[in-house]
LOMI-95980 format. One record per residue (C-alpha): x, y, z; chain; residue in three letters. Coordinates in nm, 2 decimals. Each point is the difference from the previous one (the first is absolute). Example, Ala and Ser with C-alpha at 12.3 -4.5 7.8 and 13.67 -1.06 7.14 Angstrom:
! residues 2
<atom c1="1.23" c2="-0.45" c3="0.78" drense="A" kolse="ALA"/>
<atom c1="0.14" c2="0.34" c3="-0.07" drense="A" kolse="SER"/>
This chain:
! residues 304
<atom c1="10.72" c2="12.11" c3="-0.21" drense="A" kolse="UNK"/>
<atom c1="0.30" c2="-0.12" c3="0.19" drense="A" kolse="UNK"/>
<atom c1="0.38" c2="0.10" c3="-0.16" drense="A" kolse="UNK"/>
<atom c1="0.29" c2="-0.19" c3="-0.08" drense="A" kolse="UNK"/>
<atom c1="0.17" c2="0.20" c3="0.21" drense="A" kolse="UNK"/>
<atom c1="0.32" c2="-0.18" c3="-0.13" drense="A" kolse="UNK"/>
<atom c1="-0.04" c2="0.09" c3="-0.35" drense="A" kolse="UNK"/>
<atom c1="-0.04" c2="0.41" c3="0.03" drense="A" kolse="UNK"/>
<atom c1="0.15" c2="0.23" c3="0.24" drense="A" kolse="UNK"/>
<atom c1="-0.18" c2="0.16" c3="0.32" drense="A" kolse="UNK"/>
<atom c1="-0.04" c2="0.34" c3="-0.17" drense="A" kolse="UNK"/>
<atom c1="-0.19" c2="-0.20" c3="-0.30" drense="A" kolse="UNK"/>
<atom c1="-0.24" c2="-0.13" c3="0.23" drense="A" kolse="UNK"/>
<atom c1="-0.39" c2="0.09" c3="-0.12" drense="A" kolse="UNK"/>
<atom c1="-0.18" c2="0.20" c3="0.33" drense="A" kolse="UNK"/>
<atom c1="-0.22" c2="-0.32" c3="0.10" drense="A" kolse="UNK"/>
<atom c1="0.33" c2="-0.16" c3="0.07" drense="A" kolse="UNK"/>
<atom c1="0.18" c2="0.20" c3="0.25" drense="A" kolse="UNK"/>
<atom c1="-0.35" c2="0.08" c3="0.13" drense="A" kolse="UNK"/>
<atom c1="-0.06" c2="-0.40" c3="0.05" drense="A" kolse="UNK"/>
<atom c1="0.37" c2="-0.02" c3="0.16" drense="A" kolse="UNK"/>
<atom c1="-0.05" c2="0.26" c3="0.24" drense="A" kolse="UNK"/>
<atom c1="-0.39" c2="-0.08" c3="0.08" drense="A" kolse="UNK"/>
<atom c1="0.07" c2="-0.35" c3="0.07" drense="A" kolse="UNK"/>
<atom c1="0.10" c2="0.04" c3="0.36" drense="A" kolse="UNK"/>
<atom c1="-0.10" c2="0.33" c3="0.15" drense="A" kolse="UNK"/>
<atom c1="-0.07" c2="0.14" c3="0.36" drense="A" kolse="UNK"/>
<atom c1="-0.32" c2="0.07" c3="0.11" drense="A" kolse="UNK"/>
<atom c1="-0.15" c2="0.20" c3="0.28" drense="A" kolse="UNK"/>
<atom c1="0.24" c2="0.01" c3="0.29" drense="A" kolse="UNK"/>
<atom c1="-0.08" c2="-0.12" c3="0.30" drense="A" kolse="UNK"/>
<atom c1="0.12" c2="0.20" c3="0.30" drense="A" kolse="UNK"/>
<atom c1="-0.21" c2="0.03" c3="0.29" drense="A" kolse="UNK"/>
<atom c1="-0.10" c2="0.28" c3="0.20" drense="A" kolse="UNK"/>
<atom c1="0.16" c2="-0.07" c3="0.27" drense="A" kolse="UNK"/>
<atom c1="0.17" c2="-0.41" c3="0.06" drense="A" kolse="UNK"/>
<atom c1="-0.09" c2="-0.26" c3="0.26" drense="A" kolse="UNK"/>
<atom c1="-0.02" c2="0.18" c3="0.33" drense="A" kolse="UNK"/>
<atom c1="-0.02" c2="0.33" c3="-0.10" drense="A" kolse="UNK"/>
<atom c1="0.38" c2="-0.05" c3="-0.13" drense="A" kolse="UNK"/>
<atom c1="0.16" c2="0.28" c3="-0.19" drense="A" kolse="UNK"/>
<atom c1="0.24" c2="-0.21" c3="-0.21" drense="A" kolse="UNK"/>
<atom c1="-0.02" c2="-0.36" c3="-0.08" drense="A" kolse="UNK"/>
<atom c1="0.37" c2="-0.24" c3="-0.02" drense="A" kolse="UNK"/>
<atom c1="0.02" c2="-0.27" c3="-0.18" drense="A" kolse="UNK"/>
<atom c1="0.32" c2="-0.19" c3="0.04" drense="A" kolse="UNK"/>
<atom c1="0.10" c2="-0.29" c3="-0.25" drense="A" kolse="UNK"/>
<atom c1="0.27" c2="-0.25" c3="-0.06" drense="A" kolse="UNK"/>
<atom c1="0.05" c2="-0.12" c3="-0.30" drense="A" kolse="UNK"/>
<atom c1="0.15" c2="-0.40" c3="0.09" drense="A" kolse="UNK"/>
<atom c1="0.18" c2="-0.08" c3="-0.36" drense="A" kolse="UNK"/>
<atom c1="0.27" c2="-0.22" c3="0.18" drense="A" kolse="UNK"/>
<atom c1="0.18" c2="-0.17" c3="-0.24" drense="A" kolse="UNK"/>
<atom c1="-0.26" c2="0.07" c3="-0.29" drense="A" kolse="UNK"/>
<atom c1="0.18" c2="0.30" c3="-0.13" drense="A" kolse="UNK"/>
<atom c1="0.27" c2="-0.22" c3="-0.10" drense="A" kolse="UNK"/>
<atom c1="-0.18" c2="-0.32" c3="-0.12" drense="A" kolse="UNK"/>
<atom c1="-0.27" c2="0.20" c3="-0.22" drense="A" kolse="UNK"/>
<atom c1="0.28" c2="0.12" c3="-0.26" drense="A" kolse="UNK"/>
<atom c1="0.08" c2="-0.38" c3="-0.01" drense="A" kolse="UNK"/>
<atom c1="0.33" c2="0.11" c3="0.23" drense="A" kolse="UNK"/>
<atom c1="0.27" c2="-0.25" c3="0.18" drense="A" kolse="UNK"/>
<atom c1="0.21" c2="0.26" c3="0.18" drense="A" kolse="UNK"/>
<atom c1="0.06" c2="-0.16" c3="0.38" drense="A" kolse="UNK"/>
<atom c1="0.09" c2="0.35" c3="0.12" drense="A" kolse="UNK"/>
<atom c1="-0.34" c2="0.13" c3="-0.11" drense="A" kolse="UNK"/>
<atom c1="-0.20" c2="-0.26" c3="0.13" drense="A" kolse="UNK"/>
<atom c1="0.16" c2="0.02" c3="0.30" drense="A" kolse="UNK"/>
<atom c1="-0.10" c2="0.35" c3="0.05" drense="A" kolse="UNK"/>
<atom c1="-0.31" c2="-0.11" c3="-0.08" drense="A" kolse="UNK"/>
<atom c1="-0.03" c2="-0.21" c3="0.29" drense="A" kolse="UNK"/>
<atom c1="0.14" c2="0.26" c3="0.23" drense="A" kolse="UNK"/>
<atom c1="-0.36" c2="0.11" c3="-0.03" drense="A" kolse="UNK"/>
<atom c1="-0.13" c2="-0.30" c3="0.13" drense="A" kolse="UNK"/>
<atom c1="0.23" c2="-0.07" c3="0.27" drense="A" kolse="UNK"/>
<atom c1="0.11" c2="0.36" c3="0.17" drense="A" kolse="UNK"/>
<atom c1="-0.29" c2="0.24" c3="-0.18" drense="A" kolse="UNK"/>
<atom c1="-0.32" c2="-0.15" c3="0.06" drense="A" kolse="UNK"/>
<atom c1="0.11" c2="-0.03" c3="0.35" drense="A" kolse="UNK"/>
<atom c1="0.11" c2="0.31" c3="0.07" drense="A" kolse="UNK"/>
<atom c1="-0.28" c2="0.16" c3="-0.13" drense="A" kolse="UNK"/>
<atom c1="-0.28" c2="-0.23" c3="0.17" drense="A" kolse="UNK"/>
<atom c1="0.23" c2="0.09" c3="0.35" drense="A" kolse="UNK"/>
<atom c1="-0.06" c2="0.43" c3="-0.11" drense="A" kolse="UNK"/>
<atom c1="-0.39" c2="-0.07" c3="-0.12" drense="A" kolse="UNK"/>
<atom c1="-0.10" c2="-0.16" c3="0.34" drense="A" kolse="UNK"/>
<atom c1="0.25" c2="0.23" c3="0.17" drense="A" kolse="UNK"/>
<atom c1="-0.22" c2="0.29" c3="-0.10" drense="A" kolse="UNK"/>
<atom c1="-0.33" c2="-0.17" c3="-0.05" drense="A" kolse="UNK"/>
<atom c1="-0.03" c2="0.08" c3="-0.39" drense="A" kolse="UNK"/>
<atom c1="-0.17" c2="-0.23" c3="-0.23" drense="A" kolse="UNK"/>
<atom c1="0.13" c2="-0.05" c3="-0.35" drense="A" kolse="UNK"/>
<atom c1="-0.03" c2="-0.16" c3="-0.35" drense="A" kolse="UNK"/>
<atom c1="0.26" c2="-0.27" c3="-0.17" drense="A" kolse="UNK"/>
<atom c1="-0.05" c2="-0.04" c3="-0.38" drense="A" kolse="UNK"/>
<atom c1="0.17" c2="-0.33" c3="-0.06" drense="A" kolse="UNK"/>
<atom c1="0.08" c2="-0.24" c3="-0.29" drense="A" kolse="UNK"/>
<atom c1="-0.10" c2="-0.34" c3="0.04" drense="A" kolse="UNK"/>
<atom c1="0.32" c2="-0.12" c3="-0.06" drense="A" kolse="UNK"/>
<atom c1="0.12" c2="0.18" c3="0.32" drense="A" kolse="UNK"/>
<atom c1="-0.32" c2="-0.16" c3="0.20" drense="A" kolse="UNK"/>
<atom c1="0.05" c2="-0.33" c3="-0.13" drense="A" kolse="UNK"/>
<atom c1="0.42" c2="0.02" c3="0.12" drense="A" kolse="UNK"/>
<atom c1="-0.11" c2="0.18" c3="0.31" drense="A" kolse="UNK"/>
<atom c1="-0.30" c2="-0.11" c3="0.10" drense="A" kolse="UNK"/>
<atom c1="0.00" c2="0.04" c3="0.38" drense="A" kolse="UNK"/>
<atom c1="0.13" c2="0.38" c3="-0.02" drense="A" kolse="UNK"/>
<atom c1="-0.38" c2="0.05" c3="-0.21" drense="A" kolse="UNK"/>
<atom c1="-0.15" c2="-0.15" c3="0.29" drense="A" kolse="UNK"/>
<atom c1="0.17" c2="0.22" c3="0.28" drense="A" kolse="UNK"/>
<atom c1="-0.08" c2="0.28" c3="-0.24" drense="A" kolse="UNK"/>
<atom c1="-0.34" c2="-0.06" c3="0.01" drense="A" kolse="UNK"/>
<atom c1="-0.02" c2="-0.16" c3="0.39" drense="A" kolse="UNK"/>
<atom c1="0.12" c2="0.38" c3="0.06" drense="A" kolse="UNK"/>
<atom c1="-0.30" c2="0.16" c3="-0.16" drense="A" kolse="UNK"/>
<atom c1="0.15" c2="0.16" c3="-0.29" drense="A" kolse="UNK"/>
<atom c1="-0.12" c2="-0.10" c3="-0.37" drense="A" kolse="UNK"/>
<atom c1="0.20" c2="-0.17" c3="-0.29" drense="A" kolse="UNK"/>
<atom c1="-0.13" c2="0.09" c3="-0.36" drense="A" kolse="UNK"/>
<atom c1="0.07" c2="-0.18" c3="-0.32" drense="A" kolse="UNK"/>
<atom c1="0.32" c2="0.14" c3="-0.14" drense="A" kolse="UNK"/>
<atom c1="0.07" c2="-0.27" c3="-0.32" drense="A" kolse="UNK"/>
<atom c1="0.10" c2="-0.34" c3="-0.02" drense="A" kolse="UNK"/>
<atom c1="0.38" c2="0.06" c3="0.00" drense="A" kolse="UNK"/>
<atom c1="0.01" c2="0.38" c3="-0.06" drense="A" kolse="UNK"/>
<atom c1="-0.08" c2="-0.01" c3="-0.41" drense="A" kolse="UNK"/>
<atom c1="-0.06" c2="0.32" c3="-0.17" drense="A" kolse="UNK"/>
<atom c1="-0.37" c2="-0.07" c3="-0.09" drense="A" kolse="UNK"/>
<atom c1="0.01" c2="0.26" c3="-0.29" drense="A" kolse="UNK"/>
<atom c1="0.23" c2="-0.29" c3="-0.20" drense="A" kolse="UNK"/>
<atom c1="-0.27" c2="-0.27" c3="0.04" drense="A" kolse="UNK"/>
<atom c1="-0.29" c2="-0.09" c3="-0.19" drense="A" kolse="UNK"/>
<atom c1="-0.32" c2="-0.01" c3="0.12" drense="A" kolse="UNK"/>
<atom c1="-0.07" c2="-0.32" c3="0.08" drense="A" kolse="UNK"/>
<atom c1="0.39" c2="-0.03" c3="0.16" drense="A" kolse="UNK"/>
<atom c1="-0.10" c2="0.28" c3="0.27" drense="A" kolse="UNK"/>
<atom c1="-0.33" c2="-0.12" c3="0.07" drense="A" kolse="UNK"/>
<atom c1="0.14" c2="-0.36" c3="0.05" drense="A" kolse="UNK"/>
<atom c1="0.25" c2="0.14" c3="0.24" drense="A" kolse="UNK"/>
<atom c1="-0.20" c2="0.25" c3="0.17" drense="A" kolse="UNK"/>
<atom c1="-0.20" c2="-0.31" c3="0.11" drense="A" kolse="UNK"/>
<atom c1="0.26" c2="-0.19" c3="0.11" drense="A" kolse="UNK"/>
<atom c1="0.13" c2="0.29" c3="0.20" drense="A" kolse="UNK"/>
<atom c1="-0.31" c2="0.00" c3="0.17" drense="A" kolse="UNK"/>
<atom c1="-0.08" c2="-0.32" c3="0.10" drense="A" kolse="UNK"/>
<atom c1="0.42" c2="-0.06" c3="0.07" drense="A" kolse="UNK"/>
<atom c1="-0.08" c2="0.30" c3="0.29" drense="A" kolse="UNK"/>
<atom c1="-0.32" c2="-0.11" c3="0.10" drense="A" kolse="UNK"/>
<atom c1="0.16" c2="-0.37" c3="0.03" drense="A" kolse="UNK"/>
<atom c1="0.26" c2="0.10" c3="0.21" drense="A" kolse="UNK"/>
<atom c1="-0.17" c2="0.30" c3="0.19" drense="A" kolse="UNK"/>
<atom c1="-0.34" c2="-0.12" c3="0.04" drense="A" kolse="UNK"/>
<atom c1="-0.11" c2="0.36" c3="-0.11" drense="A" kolse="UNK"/>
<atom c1="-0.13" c2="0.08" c3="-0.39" drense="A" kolse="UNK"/>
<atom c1="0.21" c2="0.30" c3="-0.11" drense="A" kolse="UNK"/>
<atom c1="-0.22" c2="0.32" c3="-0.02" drense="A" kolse="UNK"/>
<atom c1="0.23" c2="0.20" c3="-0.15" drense="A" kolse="UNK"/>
<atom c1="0.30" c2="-0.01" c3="-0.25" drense="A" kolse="UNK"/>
<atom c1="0.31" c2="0.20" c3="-0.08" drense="A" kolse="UNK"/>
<atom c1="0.13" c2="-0.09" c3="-0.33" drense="A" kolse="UNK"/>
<atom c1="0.35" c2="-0.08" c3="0.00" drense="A" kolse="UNK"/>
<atom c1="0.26" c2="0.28" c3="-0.12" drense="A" kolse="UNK"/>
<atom c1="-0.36" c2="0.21" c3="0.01" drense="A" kolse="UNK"/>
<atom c1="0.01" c2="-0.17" c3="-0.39" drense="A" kolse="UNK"/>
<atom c1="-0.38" c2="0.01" c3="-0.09" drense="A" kolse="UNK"/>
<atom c1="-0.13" c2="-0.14" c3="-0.36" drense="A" kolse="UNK"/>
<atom c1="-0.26" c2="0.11" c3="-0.23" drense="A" kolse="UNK"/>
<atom c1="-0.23" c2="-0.38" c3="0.16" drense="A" kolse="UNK"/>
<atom c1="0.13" c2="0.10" c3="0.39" drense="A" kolse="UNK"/>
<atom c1="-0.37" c2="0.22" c3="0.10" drense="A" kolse="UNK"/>
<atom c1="-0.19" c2="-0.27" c3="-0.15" drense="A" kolse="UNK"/>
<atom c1="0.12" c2="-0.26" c3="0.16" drense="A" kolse="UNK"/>
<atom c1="-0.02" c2="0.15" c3="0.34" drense="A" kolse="UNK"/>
<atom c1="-0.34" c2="0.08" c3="-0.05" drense="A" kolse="UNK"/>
<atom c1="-0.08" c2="-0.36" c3="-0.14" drense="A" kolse="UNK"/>
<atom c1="0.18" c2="-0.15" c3="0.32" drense="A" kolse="UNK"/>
<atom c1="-0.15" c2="0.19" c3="0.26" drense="A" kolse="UNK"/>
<atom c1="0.31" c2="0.21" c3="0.12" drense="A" kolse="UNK"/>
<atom c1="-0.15" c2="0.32" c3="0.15" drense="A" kolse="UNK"/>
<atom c1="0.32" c2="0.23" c3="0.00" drense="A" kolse="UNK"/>
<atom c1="0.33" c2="0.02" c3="-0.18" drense="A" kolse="UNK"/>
<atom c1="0.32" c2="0.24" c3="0.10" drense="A" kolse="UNK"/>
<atom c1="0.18" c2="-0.01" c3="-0.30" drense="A" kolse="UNK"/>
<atom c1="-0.05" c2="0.34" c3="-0.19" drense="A" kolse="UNK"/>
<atom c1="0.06" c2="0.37" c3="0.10" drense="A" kolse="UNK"/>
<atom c1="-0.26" c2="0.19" c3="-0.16" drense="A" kolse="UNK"/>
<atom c1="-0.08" c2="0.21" c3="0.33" drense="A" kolse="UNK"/>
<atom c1="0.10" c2="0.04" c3="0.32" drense="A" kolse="UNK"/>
<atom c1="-0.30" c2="-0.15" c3="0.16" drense="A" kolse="UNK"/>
<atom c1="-0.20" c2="-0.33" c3="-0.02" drense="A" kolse="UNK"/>
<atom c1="-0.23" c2="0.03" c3="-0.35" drense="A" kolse="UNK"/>
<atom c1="-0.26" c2="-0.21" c3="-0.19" drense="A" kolse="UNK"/>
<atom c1="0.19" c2="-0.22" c3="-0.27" drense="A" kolse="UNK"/>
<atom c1="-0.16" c2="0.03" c3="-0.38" drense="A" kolse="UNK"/>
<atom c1="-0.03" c2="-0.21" c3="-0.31" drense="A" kolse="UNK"/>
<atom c1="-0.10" c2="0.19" c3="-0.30" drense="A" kolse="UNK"/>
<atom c1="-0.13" c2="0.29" c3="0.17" drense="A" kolse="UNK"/>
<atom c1="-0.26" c2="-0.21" c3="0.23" drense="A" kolse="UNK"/>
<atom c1="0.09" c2="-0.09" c3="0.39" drense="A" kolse="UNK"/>
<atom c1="0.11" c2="-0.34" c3="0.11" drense="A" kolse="UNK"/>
<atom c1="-0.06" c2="0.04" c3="0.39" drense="A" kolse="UNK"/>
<atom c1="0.38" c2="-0.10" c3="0.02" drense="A" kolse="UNK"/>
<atom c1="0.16" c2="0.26" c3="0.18" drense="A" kolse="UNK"/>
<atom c1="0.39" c2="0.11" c3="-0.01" drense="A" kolse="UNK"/>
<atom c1="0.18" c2="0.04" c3="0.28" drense="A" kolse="UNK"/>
<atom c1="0.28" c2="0.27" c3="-0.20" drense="A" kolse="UNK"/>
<atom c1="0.35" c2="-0.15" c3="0.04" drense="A" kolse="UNK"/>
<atom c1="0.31" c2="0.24" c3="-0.16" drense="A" kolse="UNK"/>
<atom c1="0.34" c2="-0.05" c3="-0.06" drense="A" kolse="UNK"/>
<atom c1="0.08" c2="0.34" c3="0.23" drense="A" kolse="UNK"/>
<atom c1="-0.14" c2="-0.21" c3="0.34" drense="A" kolse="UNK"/>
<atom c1="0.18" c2="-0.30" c3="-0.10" drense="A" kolse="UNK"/>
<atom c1="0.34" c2="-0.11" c3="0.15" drense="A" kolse="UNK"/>
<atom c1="0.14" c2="-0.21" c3="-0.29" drense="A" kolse="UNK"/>
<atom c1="0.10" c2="0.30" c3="-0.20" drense="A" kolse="UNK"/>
<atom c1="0.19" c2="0.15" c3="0.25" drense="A" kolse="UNK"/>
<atom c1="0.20" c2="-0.27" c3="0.16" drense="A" kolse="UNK"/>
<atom c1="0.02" c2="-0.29" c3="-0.30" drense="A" kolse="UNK"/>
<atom c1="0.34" c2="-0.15" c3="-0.11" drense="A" kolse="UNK"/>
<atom c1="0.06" c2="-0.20" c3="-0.31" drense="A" kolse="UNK"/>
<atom c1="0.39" c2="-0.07" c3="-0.03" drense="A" kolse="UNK"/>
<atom c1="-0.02" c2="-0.10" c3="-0.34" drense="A" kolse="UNK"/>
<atom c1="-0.22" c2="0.30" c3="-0.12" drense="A" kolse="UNK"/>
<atom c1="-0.03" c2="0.35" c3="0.05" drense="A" kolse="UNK"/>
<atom c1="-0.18" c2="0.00" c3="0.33" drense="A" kolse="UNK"/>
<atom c1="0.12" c2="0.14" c3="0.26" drense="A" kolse="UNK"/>
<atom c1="-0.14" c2="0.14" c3="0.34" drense="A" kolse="UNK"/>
<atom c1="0.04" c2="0.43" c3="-0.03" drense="A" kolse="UNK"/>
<atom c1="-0.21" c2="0.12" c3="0.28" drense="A" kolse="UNK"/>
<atom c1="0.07" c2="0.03" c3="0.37" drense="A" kolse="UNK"/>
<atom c1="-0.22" c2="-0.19" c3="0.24" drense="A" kolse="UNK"/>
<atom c1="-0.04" c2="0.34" c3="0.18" drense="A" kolse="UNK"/>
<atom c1="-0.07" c2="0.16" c3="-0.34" drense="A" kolse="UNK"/>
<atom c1="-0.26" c2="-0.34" c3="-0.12" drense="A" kolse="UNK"/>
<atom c1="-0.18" c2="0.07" c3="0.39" drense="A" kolse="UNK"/>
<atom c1="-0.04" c2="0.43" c3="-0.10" drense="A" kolse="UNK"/>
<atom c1="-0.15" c2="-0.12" c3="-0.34" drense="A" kolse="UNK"/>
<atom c1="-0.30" c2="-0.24" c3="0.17" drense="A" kolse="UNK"/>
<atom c1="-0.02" c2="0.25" c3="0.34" drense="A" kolse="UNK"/>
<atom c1="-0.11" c2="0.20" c3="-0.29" drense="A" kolse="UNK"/>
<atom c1="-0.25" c2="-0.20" c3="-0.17" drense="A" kolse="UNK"/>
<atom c1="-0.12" c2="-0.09" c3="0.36" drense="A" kolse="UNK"/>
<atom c1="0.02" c2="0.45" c3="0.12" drense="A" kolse="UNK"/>
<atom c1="-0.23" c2="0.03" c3="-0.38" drense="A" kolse="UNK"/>
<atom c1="-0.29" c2="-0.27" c3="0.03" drense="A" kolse="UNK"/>
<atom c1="0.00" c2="0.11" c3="0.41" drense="A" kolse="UNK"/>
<atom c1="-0.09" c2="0.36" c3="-0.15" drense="A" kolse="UNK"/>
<atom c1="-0.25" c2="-0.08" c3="-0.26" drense="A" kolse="UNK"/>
<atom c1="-0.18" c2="-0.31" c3="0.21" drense="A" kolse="UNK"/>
<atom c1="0.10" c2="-0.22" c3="-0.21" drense="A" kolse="UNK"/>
<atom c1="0.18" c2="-0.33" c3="-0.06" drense="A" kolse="UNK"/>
<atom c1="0.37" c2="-0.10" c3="0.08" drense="A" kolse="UNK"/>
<atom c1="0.09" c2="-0.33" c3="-0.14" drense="A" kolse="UNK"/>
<atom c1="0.39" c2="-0.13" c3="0.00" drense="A" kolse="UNK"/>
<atom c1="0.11" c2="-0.26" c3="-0.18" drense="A" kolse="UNK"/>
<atom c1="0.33" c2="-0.21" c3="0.17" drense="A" kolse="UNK"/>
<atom c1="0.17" c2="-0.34" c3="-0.11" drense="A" kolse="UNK"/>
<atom c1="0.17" c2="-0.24" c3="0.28" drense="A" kolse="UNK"/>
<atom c1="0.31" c2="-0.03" c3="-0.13" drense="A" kolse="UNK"/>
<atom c1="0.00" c2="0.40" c3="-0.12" drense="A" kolse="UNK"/>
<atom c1="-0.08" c2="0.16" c3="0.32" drense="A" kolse="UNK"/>
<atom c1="0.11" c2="-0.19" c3="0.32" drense="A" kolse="UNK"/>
<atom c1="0.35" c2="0.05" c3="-0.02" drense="A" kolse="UNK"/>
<atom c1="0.12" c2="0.13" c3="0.34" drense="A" kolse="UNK"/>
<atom c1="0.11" c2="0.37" c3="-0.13" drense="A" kolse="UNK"/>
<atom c1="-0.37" c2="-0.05" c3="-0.23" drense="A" kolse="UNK"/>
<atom c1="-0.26" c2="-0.12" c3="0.29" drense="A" kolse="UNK"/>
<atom c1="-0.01" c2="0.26" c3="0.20" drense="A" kolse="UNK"/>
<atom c1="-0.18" c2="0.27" c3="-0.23" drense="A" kolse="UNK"/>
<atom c1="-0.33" c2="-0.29" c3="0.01" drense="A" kolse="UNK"/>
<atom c1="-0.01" c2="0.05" c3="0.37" drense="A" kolse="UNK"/>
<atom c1="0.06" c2="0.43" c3="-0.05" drense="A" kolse="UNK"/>
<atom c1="-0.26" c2="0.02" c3="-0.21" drense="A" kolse="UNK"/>
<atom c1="-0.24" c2="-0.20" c3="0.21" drense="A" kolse="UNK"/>
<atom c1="0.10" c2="0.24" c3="0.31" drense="A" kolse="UNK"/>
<atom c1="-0.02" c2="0.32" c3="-0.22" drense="A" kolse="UNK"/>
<atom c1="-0.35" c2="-0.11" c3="-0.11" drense="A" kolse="UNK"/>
<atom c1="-0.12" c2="-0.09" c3="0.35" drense="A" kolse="UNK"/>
<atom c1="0.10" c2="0.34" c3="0.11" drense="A" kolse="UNK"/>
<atom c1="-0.25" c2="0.18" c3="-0.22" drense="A" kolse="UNK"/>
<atom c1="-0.32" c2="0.19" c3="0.11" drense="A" kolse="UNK"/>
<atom c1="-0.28" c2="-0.12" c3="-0.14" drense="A" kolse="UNK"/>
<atom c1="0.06" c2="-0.32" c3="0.04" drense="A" kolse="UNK"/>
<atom c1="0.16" c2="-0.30" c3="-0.24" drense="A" kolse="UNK"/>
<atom c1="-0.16" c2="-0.28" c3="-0.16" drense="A" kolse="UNK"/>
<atom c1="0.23" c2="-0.30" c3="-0.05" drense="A" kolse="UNK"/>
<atom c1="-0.16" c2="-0.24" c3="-0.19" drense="A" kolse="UNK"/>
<atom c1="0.06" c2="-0.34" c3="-0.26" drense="A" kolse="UNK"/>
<atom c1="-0.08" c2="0.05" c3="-0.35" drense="A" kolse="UNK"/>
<atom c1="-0.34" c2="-0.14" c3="-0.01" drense="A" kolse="UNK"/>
<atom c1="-0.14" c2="0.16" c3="0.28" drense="A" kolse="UNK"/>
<atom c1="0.11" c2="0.36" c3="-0.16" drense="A" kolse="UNK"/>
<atom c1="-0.14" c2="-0.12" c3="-0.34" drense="A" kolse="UNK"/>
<atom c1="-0.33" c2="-0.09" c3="0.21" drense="A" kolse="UNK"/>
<atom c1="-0.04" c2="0.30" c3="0.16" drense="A" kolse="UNK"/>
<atom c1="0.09" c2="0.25" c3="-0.30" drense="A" kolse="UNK"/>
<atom c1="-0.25" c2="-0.17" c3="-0.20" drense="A" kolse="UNK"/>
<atom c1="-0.28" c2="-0.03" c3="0.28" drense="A" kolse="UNK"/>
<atom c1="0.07" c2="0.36" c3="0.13" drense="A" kolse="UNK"/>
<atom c1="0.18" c2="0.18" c3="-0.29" drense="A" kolse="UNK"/>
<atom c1="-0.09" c2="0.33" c3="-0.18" drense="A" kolse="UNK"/>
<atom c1="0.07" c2="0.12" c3="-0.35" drense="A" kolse="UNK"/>
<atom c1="0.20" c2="0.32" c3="0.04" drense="A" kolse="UNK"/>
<atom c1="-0.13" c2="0.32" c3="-0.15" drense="A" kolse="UNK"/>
């Protein structure tokens, strides 16, 4: 039986209920491998998040100041950080909207010429727990043939944008194919992805707020956002992340935006960490998205 949940309070909820809420997306078995590719003690998985001008058209905003920061991603942020990636040889992942690929198409296909991977990341950045069903799968699609289109490479993978995930989001992975998502932080390491207690084969790539560089260093002028944290402080916080998967063999994954991180007093704490993690015994891993969620779920082992 499924509740109105707008007609009684949480707390009046029956037991099947809260039981169906919280069963409905779970995490499986995780998946972290003996050792990674190479005999690596830690894998890194670097991402960039390309929202462009998205965050500001999605709310249905006209601010020229905002959209002009949002282009600052296109024009000095992509750059800059395709310049540091092949600088240091890393490979990375780009989760981009399709309205960002369809205003800057070329920049997906550098991207992608480079040898990193762009996932689907939304139509124009919509929260996809406000849609109906048939309103995400529609533009789920289009977000997938939009990247193919201009890329010339099917997505594998998907971040959802604002890591919004609805009650329909699992399924329709599973009925399109997608093989990973990095959208949810029920672990620290790659997992198995379940519907109502049974395993999909999708497998989540964790993403958290605490590796992320938009809630350190976001401004809104008209709200209360305000950056609060050092860059020096922001790079301690993700050295670490990066000094705590290195110990446990597991999986660092970092989540950056274009227009967030490439300031010039912001870029340099991508290129430290890349240094700090290639100065590790043991060996380092860097690797795109899909070839981590490939290899957890090819080589991964439940924990004890």
């Amino acid at each position: 039986m499924t509740v109105d949940r707008n007609a009684v309070q949480p707390w009046q909820w029956p037991e099947e209920e809260w039981r169906r809420l919280v069963q409905r997306v779970r995490a499986g078995r995780r998946l972290r491998p003996g050792k990674w590719k190479n005999g690596a003690q830690v894998a890194v998985a670097l991402s960039f998040d390309s929202d462009h001008e998205t965050n500001e058209l999605r709310d249905g905003g006209r601010s020229i100041n905002r959209l002009a920061w949002g282009q600052y991603g296109h024009r000095i942020g992509i750059p800059r950080i395709l310049a540091l990636l092949e600088k240091h040889a890393v490979p990375a992942s780009f989760y981009v909207p399709a309205v960002t690929a369809l205003l800057y198409p070329d920049e997906q296909r550098r991207i992608v010429e480079a040898g990193h991977e762009i996932g689907i990341h939304g139509w124009i950045h919509e929260l996809n727990s406000v849609l109906a069903l048939d309103d995400e799968r529609d533009l789920m699609m289009r977000s997938l043939d939009t990247l193919e289109k201009v890329t010339g490479k099917r997505p594998t993978g998907m971040r959802s944008p604002s890591a919004d995930f609805s009650e329909n989001t699992l399924q329709l992975l599973c009925d399109l194919g997608i093989s990973y998502d990095s959208s949810m932080a029920a672990d620290d390491d790659c997992y198995e992805l379940e519907l109502f207690g049974k395993p999909t084969g999708v497998v989540e790539l964790p993403f958290d707020w605490v590796r992320d560089d938009a809630v350190y260093f976001l401004m809104h002028r008209f709200q209360g956002l305000r950056p609060y944290t050092a860059p020096s402080e922001v790079f301690d916080i993700f050295k670490r992340e990066l000094d705590g998967a290195y110990q446990e063999g597991g999986l660092f994954e970092l989540t950056m935006h274009p227009h967030v991180i490439t300031n010039r007093s912001r870029i340099w704490i991508v290129e430290e960490l890349i240094t700090y993690a290639k100065s590790l015994p043991g060996g380092v891993w860097f690797a795109r998205h899909d070839e981590v969620a490939a290899y957890a779920l090819q080589h991964g082992v439940e924990s004890e």
